[in-house]
N, CA, C and O atoms as a CHARMM CRD file, in Angstrom:
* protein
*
  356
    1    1 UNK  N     61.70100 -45.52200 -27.79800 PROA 1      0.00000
    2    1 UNK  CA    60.66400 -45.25100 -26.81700 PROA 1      0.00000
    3    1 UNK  C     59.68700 -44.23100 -27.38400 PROA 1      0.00000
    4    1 UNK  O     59.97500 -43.08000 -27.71300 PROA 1      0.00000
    5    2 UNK  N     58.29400 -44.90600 -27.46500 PROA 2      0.00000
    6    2 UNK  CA    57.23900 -43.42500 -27.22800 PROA 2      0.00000
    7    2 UNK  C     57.14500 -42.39500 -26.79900 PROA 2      0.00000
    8    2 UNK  O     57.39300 -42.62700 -25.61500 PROA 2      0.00000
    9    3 UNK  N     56.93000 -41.18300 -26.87800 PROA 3      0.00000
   10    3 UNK  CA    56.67200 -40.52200 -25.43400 PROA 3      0.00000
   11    3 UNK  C     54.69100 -40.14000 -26.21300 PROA 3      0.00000
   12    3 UNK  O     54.15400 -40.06000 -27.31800 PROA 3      0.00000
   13    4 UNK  N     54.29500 -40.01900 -24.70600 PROA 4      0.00000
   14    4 UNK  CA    52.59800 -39.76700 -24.87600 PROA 4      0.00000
   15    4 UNK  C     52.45400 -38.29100 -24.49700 PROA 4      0.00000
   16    4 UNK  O     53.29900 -37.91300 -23.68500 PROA 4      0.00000
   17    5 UNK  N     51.86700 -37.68100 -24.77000 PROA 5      0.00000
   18    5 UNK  CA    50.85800 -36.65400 -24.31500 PROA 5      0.00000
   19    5 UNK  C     50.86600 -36.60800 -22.58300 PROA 5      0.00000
   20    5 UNK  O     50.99700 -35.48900 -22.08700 PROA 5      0.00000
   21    6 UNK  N     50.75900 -37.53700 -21.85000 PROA 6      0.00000
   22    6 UNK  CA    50.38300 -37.84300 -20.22900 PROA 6      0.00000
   23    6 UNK  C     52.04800 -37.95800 -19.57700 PROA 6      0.00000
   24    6 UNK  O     52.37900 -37.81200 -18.40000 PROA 6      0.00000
   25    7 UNK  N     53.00200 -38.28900 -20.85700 PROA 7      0.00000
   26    7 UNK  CA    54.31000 -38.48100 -19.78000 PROA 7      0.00000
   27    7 UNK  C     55.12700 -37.10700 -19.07100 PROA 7      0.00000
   28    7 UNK  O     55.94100 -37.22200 -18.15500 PROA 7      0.00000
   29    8 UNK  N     54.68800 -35.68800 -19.75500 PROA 8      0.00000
   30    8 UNK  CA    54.92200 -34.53200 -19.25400 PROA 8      0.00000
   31    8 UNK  C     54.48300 -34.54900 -17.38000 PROA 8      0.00000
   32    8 UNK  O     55.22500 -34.36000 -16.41600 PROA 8      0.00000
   33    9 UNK  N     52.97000 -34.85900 -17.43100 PROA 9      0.00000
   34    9 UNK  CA    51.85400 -35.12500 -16.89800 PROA 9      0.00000
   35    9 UNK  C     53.02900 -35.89000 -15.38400 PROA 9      0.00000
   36    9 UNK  O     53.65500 -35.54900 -14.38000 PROA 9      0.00000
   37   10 UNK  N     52.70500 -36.97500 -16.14700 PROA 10     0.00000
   38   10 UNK  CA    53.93500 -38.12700 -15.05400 PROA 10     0.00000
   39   10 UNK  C     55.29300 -37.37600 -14.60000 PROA 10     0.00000
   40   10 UNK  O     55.76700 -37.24600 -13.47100 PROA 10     0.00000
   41   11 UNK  N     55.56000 -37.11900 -15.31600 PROA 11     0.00000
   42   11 UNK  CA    57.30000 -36.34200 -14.75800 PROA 11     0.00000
   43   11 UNK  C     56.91900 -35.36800 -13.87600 PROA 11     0.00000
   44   11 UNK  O     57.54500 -35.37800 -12.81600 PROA 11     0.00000
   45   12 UNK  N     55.77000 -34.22400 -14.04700 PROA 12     0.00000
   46   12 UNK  CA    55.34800 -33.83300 -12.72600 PROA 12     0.00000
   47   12 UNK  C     55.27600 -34.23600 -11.27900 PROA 12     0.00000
   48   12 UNK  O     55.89600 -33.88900 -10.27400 PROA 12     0.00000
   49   13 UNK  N     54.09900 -35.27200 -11.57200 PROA 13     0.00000
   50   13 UNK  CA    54.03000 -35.87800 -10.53100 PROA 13     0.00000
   51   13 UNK  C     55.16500 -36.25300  -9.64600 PROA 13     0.00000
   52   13 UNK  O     55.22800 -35.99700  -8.44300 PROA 13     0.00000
   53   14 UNK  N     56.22300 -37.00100 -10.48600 PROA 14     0.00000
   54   14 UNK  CA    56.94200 -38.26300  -9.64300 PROA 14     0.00000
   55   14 UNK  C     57.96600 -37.05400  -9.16500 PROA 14     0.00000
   56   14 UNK  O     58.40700 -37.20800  -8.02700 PROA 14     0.00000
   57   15 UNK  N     58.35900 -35.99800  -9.80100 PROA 15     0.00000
   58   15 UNK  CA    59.14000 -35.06300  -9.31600 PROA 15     0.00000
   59   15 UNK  C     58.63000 -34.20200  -7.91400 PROA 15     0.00000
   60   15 UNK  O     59.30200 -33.94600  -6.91500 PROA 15     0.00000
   61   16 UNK  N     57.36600 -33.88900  -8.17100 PROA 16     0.00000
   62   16 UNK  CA    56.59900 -33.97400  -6.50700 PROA 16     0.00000
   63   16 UNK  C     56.63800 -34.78900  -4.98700 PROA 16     0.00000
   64   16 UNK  O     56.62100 -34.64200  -3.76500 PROA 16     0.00000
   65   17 UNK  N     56.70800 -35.79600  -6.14600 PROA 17     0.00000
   66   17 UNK  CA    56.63200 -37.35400  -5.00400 PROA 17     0.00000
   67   17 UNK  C     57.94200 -37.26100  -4.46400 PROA 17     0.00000
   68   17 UNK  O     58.14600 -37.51600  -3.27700 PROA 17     0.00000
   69   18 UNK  N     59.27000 -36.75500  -5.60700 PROA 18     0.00000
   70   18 UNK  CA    60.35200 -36.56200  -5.37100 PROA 18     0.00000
   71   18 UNK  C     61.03500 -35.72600  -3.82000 PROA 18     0.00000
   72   18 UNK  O     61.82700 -36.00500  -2.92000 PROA 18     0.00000
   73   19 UNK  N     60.43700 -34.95100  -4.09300 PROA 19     0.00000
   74   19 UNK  CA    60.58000 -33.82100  -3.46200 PROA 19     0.00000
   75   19 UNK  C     59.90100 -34.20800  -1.83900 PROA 19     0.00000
   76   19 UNK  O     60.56600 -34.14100  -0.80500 PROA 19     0.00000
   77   20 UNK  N     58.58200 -34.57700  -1.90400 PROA 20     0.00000
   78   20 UNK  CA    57.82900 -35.03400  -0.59100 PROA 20     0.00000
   79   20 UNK  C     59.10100 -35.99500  -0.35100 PROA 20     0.00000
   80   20 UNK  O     59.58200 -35.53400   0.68400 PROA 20     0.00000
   81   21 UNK  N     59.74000 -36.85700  -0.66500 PROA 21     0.00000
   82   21 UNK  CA    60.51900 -38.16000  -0.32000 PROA 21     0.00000
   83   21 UNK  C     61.36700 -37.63100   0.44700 PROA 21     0.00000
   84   21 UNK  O     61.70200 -38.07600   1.54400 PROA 21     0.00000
   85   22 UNK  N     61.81500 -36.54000  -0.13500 PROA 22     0.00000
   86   22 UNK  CA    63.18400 -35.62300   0.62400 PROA 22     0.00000
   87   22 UNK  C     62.93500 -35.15100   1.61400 PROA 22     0.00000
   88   22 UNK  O     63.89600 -35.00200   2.36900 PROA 22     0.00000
   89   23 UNK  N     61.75500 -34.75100   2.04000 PROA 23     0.00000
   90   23 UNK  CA    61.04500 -33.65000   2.99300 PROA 23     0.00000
   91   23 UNK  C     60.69900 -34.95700   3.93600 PROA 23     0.00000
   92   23 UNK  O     60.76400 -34.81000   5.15600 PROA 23     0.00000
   93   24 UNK  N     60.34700 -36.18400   3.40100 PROA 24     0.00000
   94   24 UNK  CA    60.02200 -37.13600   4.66200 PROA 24     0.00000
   95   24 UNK  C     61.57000 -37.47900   5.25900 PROA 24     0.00000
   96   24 UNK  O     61.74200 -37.41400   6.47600 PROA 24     0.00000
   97   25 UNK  N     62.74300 -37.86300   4.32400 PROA 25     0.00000
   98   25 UNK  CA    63.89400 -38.03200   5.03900 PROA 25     0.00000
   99   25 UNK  C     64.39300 -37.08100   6.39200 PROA 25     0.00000
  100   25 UNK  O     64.89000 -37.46100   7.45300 PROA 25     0.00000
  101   26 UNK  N     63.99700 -35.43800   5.83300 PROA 26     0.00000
  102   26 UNK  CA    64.30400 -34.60100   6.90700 PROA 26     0.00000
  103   26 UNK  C     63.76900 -34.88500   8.17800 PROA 26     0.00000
  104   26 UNK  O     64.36000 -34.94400   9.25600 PROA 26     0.00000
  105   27 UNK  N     62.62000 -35.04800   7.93000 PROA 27     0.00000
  106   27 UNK  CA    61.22500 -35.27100   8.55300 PROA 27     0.00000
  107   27 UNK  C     61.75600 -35.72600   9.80100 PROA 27     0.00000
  108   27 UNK  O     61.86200 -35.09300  10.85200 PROA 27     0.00000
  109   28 UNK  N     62.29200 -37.70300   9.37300 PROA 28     0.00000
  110   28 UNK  CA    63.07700 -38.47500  10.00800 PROA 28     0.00000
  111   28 UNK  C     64.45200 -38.48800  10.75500 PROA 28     0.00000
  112   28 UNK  O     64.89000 -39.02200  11.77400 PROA 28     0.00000
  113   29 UNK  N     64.89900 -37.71100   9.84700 PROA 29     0.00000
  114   29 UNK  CA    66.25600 -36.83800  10.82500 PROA 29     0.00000
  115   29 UNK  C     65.88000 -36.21100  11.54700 PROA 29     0.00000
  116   29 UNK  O     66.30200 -36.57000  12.64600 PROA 29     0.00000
  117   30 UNK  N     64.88200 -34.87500  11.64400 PROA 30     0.00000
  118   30 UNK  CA    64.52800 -33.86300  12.59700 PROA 30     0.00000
  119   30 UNK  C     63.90400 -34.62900  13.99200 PROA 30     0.00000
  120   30 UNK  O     63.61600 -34.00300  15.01200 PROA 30     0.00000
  121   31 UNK  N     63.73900 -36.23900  13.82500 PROA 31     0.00000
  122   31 UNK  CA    62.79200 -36.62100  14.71800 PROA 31     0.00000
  123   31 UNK  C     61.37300 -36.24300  15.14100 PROA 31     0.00000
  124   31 UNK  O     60.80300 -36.45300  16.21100 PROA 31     0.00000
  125   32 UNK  N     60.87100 -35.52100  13.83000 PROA 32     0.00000
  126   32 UNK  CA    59.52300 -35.33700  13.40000 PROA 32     0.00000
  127   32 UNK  C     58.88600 -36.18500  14.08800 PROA 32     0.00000
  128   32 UNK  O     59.47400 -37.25100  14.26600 PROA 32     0.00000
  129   33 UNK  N     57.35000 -36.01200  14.77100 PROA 33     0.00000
  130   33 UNK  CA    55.89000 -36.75500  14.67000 PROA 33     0.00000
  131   33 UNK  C     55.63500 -37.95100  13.91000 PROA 33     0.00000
  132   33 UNK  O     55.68900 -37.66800  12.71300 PROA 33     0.00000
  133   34 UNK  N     55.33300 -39.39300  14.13600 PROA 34     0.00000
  134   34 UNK  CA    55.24600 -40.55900  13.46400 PROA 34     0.00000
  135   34 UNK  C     53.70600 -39.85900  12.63200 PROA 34     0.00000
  136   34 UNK  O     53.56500 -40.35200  11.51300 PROA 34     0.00000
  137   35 UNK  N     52.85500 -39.06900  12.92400 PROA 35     0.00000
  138   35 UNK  CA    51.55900 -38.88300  12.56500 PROA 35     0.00000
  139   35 UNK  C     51.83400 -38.22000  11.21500 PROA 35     0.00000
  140   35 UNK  O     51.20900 -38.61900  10.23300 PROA 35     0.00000
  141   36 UNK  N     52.97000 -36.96900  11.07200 PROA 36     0.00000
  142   36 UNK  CA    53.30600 -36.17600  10.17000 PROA 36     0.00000
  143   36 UNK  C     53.81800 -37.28600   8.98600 PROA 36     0.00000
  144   36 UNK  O     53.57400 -37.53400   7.80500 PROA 36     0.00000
  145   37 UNK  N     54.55800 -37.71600   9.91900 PROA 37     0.00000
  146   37 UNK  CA    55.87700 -38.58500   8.55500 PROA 37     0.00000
  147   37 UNK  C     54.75300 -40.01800   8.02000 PROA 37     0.00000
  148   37 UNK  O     55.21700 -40.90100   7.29900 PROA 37     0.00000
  149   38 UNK  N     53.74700 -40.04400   8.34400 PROA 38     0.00000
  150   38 UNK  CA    52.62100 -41.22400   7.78500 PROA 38     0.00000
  151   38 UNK  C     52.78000 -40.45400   6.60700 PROA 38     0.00000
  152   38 UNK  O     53.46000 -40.57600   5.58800 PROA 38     0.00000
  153   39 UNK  N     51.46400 -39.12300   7.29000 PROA 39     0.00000
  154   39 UNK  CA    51.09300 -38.64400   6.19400 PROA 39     0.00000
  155   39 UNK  C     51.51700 -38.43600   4.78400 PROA 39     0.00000
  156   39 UNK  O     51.02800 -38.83300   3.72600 PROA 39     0.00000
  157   40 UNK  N     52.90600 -37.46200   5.14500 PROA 40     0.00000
  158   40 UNK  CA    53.89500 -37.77600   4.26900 PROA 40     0.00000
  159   40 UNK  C     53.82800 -38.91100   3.15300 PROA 40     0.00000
  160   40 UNK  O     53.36500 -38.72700   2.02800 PROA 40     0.00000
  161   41 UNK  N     54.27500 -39.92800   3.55100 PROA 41     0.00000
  162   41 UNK  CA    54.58700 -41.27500   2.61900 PROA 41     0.00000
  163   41 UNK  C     53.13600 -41.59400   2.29400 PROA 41     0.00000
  164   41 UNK  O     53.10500 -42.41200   1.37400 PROA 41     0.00000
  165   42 UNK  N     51.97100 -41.26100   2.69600 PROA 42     0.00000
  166   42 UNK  CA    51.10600 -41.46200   2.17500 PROA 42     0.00000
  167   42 UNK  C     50.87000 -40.95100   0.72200 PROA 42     0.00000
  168   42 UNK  O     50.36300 -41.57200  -0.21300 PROA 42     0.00000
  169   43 UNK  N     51.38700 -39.59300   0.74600 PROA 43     0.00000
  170   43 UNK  CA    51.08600 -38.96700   0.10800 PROA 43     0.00000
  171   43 UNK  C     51.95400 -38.85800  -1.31600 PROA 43     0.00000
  172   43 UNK  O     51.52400 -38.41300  -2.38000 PROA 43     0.00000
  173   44 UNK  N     53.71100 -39.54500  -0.96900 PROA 44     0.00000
  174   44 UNK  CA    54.13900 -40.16000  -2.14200 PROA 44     0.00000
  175   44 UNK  C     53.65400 -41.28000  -2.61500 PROA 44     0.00000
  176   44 UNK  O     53.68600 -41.52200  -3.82100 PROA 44     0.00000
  177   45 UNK  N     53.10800 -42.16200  -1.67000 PROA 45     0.00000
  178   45 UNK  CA    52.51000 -43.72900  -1.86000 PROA 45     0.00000
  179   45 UNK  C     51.48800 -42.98300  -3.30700 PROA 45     0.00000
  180   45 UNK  O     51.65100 -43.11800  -4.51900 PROA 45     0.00000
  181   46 UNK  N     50.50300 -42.24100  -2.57100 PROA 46     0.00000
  182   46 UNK  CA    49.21000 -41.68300  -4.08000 PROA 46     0.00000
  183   46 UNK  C     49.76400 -41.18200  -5.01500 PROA 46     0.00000
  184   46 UNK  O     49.14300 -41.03800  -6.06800 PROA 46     0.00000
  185   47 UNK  N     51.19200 -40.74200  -4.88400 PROA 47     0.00000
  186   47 UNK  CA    51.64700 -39.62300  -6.12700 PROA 47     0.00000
  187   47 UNK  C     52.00900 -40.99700  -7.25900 PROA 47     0.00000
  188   47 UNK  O     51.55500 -41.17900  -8.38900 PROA 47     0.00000
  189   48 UNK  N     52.67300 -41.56600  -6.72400 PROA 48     0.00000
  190   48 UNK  CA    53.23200 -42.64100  -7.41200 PROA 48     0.00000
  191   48 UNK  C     52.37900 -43.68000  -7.73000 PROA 48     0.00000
  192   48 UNK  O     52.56600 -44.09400  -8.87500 PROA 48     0.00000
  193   49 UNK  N     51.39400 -44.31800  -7.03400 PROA 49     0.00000
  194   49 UNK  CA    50.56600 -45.32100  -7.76500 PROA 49     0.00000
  195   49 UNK  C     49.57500 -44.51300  -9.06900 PROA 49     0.00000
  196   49 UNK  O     49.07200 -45.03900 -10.06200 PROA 49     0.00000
  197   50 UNK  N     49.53400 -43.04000  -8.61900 PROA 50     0.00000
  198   50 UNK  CA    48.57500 -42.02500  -9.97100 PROA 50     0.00000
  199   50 UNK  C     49.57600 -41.91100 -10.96500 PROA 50     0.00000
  200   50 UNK  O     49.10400 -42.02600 -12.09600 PROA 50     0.00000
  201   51 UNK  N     51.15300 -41.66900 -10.91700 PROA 51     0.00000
  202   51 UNK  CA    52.02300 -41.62200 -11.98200 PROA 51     0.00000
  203   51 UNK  C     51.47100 -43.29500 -12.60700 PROA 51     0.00000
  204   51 UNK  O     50.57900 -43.27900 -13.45600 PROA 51     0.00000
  205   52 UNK  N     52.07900 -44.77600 -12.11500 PROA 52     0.00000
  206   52 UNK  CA    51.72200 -45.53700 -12.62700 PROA 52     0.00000
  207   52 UNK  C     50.25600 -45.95200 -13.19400 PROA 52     0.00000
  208   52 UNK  O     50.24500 -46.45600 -14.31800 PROA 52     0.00000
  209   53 UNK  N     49.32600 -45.82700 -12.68600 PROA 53     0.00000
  210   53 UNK  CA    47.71500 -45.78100 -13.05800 PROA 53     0.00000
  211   53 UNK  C     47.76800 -45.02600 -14.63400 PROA 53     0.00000
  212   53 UNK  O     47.48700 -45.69600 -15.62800 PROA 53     0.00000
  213   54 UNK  N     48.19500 -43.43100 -14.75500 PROA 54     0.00000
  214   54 UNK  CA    48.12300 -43.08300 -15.69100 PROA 54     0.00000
  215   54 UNK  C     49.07100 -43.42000 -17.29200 PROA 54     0.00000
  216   54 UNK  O     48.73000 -43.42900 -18.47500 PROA 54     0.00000
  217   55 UNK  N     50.21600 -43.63800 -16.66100 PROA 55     0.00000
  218   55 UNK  CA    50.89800 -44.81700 -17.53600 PROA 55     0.00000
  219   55 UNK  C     50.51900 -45.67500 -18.17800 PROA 55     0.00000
  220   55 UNK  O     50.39400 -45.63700 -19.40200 PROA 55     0.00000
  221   56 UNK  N     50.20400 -46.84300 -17.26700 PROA 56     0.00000
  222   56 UNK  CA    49.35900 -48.11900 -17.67700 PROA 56     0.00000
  223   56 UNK  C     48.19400 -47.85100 -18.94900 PROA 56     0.00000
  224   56 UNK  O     48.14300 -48.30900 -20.09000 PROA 56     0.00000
  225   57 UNK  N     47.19100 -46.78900 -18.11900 PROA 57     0.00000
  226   57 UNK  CA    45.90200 -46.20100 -18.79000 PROA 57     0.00000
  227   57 UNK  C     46.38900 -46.10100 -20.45000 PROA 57     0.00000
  228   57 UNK  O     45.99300 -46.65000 -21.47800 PROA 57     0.00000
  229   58 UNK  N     47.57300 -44.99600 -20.10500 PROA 58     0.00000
  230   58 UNK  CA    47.89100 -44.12400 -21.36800 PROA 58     0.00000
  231   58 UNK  C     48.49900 -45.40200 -22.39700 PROA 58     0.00000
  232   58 UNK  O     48.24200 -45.24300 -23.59000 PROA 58     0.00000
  233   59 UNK  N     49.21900 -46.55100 -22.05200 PROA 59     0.00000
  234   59 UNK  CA    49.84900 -47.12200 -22.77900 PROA 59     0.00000
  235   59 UNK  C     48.61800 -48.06200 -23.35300 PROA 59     0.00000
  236   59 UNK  O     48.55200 -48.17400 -24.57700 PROA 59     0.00000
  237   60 UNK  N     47.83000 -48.61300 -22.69700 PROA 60     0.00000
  238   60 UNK  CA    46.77000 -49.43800 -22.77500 PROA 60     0.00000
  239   60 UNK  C     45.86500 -48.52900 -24.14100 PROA 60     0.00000
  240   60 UNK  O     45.77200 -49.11800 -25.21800 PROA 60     0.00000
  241   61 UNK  N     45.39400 -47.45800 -24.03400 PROA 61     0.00000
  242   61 UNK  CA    45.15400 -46.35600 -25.10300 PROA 61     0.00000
  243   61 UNK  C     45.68800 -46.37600 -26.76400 PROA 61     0.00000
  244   61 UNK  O     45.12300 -46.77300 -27.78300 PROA 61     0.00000
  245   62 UNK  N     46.58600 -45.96700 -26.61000 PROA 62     0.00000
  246   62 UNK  CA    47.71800 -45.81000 -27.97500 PROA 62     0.00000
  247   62 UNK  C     48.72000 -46.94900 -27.69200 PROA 62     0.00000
  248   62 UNK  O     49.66800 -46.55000 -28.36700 PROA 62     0.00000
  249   63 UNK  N     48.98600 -47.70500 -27.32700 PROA 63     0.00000
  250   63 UNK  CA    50.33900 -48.95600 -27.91700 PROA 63     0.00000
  251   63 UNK  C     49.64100 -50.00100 -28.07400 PROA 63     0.00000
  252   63 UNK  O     49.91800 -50.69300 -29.05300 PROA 63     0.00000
  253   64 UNK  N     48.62800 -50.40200 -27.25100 PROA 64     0.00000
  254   64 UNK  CA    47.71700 -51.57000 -27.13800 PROA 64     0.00000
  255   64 UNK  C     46.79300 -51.76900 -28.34400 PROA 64     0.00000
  256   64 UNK  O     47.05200 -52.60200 -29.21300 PROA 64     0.00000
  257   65 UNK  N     45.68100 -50.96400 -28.37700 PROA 65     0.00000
  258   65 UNK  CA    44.69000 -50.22700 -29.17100 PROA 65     0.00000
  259   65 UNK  C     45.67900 -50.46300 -30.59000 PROA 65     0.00000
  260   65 UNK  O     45.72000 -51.52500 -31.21200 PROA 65     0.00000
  261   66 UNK  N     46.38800 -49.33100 -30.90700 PROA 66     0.00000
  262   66 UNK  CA    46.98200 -49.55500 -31.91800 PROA 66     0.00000
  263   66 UNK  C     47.75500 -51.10500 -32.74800 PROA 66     0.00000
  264   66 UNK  O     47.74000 -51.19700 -33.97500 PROA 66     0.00000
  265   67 UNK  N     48.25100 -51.97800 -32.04500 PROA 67     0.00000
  266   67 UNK  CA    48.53900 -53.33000 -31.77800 PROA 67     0.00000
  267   67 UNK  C     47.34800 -54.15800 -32.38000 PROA 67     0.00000
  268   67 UNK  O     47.46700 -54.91800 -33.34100 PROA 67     0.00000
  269   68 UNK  N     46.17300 -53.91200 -31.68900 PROA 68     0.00000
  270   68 UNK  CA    45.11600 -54.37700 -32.09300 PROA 68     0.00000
  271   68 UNK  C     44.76800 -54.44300 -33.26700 PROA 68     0.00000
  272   68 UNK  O     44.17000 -55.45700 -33.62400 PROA 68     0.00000
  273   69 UNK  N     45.02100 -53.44200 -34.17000 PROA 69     0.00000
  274   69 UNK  CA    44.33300 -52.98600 -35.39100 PROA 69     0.00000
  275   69 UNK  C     42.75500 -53.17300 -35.70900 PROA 69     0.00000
  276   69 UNK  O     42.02200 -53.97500 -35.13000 PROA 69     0.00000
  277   70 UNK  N     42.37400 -52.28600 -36.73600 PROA 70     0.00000
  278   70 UNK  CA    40.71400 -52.26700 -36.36700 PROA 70     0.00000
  279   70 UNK  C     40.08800 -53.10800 -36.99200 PROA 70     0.00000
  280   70 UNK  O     38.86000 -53.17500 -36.92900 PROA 70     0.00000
  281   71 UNK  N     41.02700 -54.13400 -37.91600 PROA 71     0.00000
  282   71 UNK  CA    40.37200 -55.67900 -38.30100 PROA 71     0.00000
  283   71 UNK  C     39.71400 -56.71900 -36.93300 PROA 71     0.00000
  284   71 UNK  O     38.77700 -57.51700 -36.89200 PROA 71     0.00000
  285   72 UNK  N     40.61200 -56.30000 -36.01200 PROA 72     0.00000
  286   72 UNK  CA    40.72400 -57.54900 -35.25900 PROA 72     0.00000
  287   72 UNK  C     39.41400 -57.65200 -34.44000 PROA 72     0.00000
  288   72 UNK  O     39.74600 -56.98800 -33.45800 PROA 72     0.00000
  289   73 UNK  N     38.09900 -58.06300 -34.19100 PROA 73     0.00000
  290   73 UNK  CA    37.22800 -57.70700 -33.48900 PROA 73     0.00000
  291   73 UNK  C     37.42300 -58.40700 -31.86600 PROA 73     0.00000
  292   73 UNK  O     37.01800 -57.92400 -30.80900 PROA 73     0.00000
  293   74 UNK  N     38.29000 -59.88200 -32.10400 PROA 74     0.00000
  294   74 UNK  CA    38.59500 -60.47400 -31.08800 PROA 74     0.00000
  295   74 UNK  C     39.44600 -59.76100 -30.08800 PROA 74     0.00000
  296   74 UNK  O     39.29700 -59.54400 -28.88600 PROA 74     0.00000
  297   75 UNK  N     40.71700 -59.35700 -31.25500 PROA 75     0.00000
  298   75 UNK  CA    41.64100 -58.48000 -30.64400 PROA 75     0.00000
  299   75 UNK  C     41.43000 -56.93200 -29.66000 PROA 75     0.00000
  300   75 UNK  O     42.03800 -56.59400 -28.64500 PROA 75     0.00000
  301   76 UNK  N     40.68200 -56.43800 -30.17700 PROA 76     0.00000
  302   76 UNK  CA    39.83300 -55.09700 -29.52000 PROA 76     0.00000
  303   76 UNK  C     39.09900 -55.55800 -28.72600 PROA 76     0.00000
  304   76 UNK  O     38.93800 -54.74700 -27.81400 PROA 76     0.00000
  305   77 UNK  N     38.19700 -57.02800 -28.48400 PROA 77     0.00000
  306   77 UNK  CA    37.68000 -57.01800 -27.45100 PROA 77     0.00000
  307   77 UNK  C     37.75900 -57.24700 -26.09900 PROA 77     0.00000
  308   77 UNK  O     37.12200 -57.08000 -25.05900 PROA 77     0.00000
  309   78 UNK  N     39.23800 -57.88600 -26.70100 PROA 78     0.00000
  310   78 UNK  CA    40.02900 -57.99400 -25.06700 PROA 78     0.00000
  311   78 UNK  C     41.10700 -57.49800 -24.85000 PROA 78     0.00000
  312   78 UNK  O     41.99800 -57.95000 -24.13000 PROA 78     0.00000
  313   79 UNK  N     41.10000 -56.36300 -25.56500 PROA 79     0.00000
  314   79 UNK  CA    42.21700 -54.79300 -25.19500 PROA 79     0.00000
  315   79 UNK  C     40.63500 -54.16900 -24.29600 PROA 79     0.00000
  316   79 UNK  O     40.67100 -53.92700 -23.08900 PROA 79     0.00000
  317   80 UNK  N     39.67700 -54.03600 -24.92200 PROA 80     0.00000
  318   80 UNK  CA    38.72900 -53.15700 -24.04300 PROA 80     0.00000
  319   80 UNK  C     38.76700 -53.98100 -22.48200 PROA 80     0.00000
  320   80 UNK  O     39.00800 -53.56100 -21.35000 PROA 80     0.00000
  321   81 UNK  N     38.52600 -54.90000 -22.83900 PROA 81     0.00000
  322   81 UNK  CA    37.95000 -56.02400 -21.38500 PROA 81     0.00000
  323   81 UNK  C     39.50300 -55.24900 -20.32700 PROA 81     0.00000
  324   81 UNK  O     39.33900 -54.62000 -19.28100 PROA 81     0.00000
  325   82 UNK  N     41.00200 -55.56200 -21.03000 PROA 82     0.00000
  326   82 UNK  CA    41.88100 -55.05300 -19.91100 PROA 82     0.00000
  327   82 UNK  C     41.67000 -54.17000 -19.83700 PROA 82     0.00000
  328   82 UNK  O     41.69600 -53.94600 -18.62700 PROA 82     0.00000
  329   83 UNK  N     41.34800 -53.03200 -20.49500 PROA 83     0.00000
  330   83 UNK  CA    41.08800 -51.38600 -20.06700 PROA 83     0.00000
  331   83 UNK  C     39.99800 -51.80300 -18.97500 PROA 83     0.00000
  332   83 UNK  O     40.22500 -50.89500 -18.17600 PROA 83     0.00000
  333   84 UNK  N     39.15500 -52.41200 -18.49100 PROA 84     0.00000
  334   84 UNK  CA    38.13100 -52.26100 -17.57900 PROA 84     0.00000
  335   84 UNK  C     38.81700 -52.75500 -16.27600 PROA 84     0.00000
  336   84 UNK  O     38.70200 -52.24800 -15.16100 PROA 84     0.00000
  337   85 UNK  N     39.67900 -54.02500 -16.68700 PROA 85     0.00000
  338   85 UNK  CA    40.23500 -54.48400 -14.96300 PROA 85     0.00000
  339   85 UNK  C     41.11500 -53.66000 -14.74000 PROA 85     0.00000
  340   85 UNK  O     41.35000 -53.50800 -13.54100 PROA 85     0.00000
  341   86 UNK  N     41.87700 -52.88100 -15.63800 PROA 86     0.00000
  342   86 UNK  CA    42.78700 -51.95100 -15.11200 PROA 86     0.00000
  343   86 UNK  C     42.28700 -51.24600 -13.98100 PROA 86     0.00000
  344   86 UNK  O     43.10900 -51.06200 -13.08400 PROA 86     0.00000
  345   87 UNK  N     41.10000 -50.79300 -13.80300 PROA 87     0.00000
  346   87 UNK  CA    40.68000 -49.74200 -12.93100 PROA 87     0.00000
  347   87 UNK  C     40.87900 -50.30700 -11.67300 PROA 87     0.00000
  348   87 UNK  O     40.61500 -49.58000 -10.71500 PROA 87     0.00000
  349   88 UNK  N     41.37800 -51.69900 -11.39900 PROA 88     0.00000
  350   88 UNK  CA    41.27600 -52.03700 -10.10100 PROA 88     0.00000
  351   88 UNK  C     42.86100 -52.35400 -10.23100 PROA 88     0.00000
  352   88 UNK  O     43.22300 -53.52100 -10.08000 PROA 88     0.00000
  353   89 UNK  N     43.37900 -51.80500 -10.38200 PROA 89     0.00000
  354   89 UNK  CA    45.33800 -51.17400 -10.11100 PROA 89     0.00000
  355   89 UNK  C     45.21000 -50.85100  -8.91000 PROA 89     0.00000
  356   89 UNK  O     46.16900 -50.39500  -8.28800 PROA 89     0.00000
C-alpha cells in the first residue's frame, strides 16, 4: 500500500466523523431532538464523503498520473478528463 501526503489528512477526518457517530448514538439513547440528531449525521455524512473526495482526488494525482507515463498523450488525456468528472462525486 501507498500512503500519500492527504492520508494523515483523512485519518483526521474519519476519526472526527468517528467520534460525531458516537455522540449521535448517545444522542439516540438520551432520546435527543430528531432536529439535533439530523444535524449530527449530517455532519458525519460531509466528514466522510470529504475523507472519500480527497482520496479519490489524491489517488487520481500520483497512482493514476503516474500509470500514465508522460509518453502517453492519449493516456494523460483521459486521466485529466476523469480528474474533471470527479468533481461531481
Amino acid at each position: 500500500m501507498t500512503t500519500h501526503i492527504t492520508h494523515p489528512d483523512i485519518i483526521k477526518r474519519l476519526k472526527r466523523a468517528e467520534g460525531h457517530l458516537r455522540s449521535i448514538v448517545s444522542m439516540l439513547e438520551e432520546g435527543r431532538g430528531c432536529l439535533d440528531i439530523a444535524q449530527q449525521l449530517q455532519a458525519v455524512e460531509k466528514a466522510v464523503t470529504n475523507a472519500k473526495k480527497t482520496l479519490i482526488h489524491d489517488h487520481i494525482d500520483h497512482c493514476l498520473d503516474t500509470a500514465a507515463g508522460p509518453d502517453s498523450r492519449e493516456a494523460r488525456a483521459s486521466v485529466g478528463e476523469f480528474k474533471k468528472i470527479t468533481k461531481y462525486l
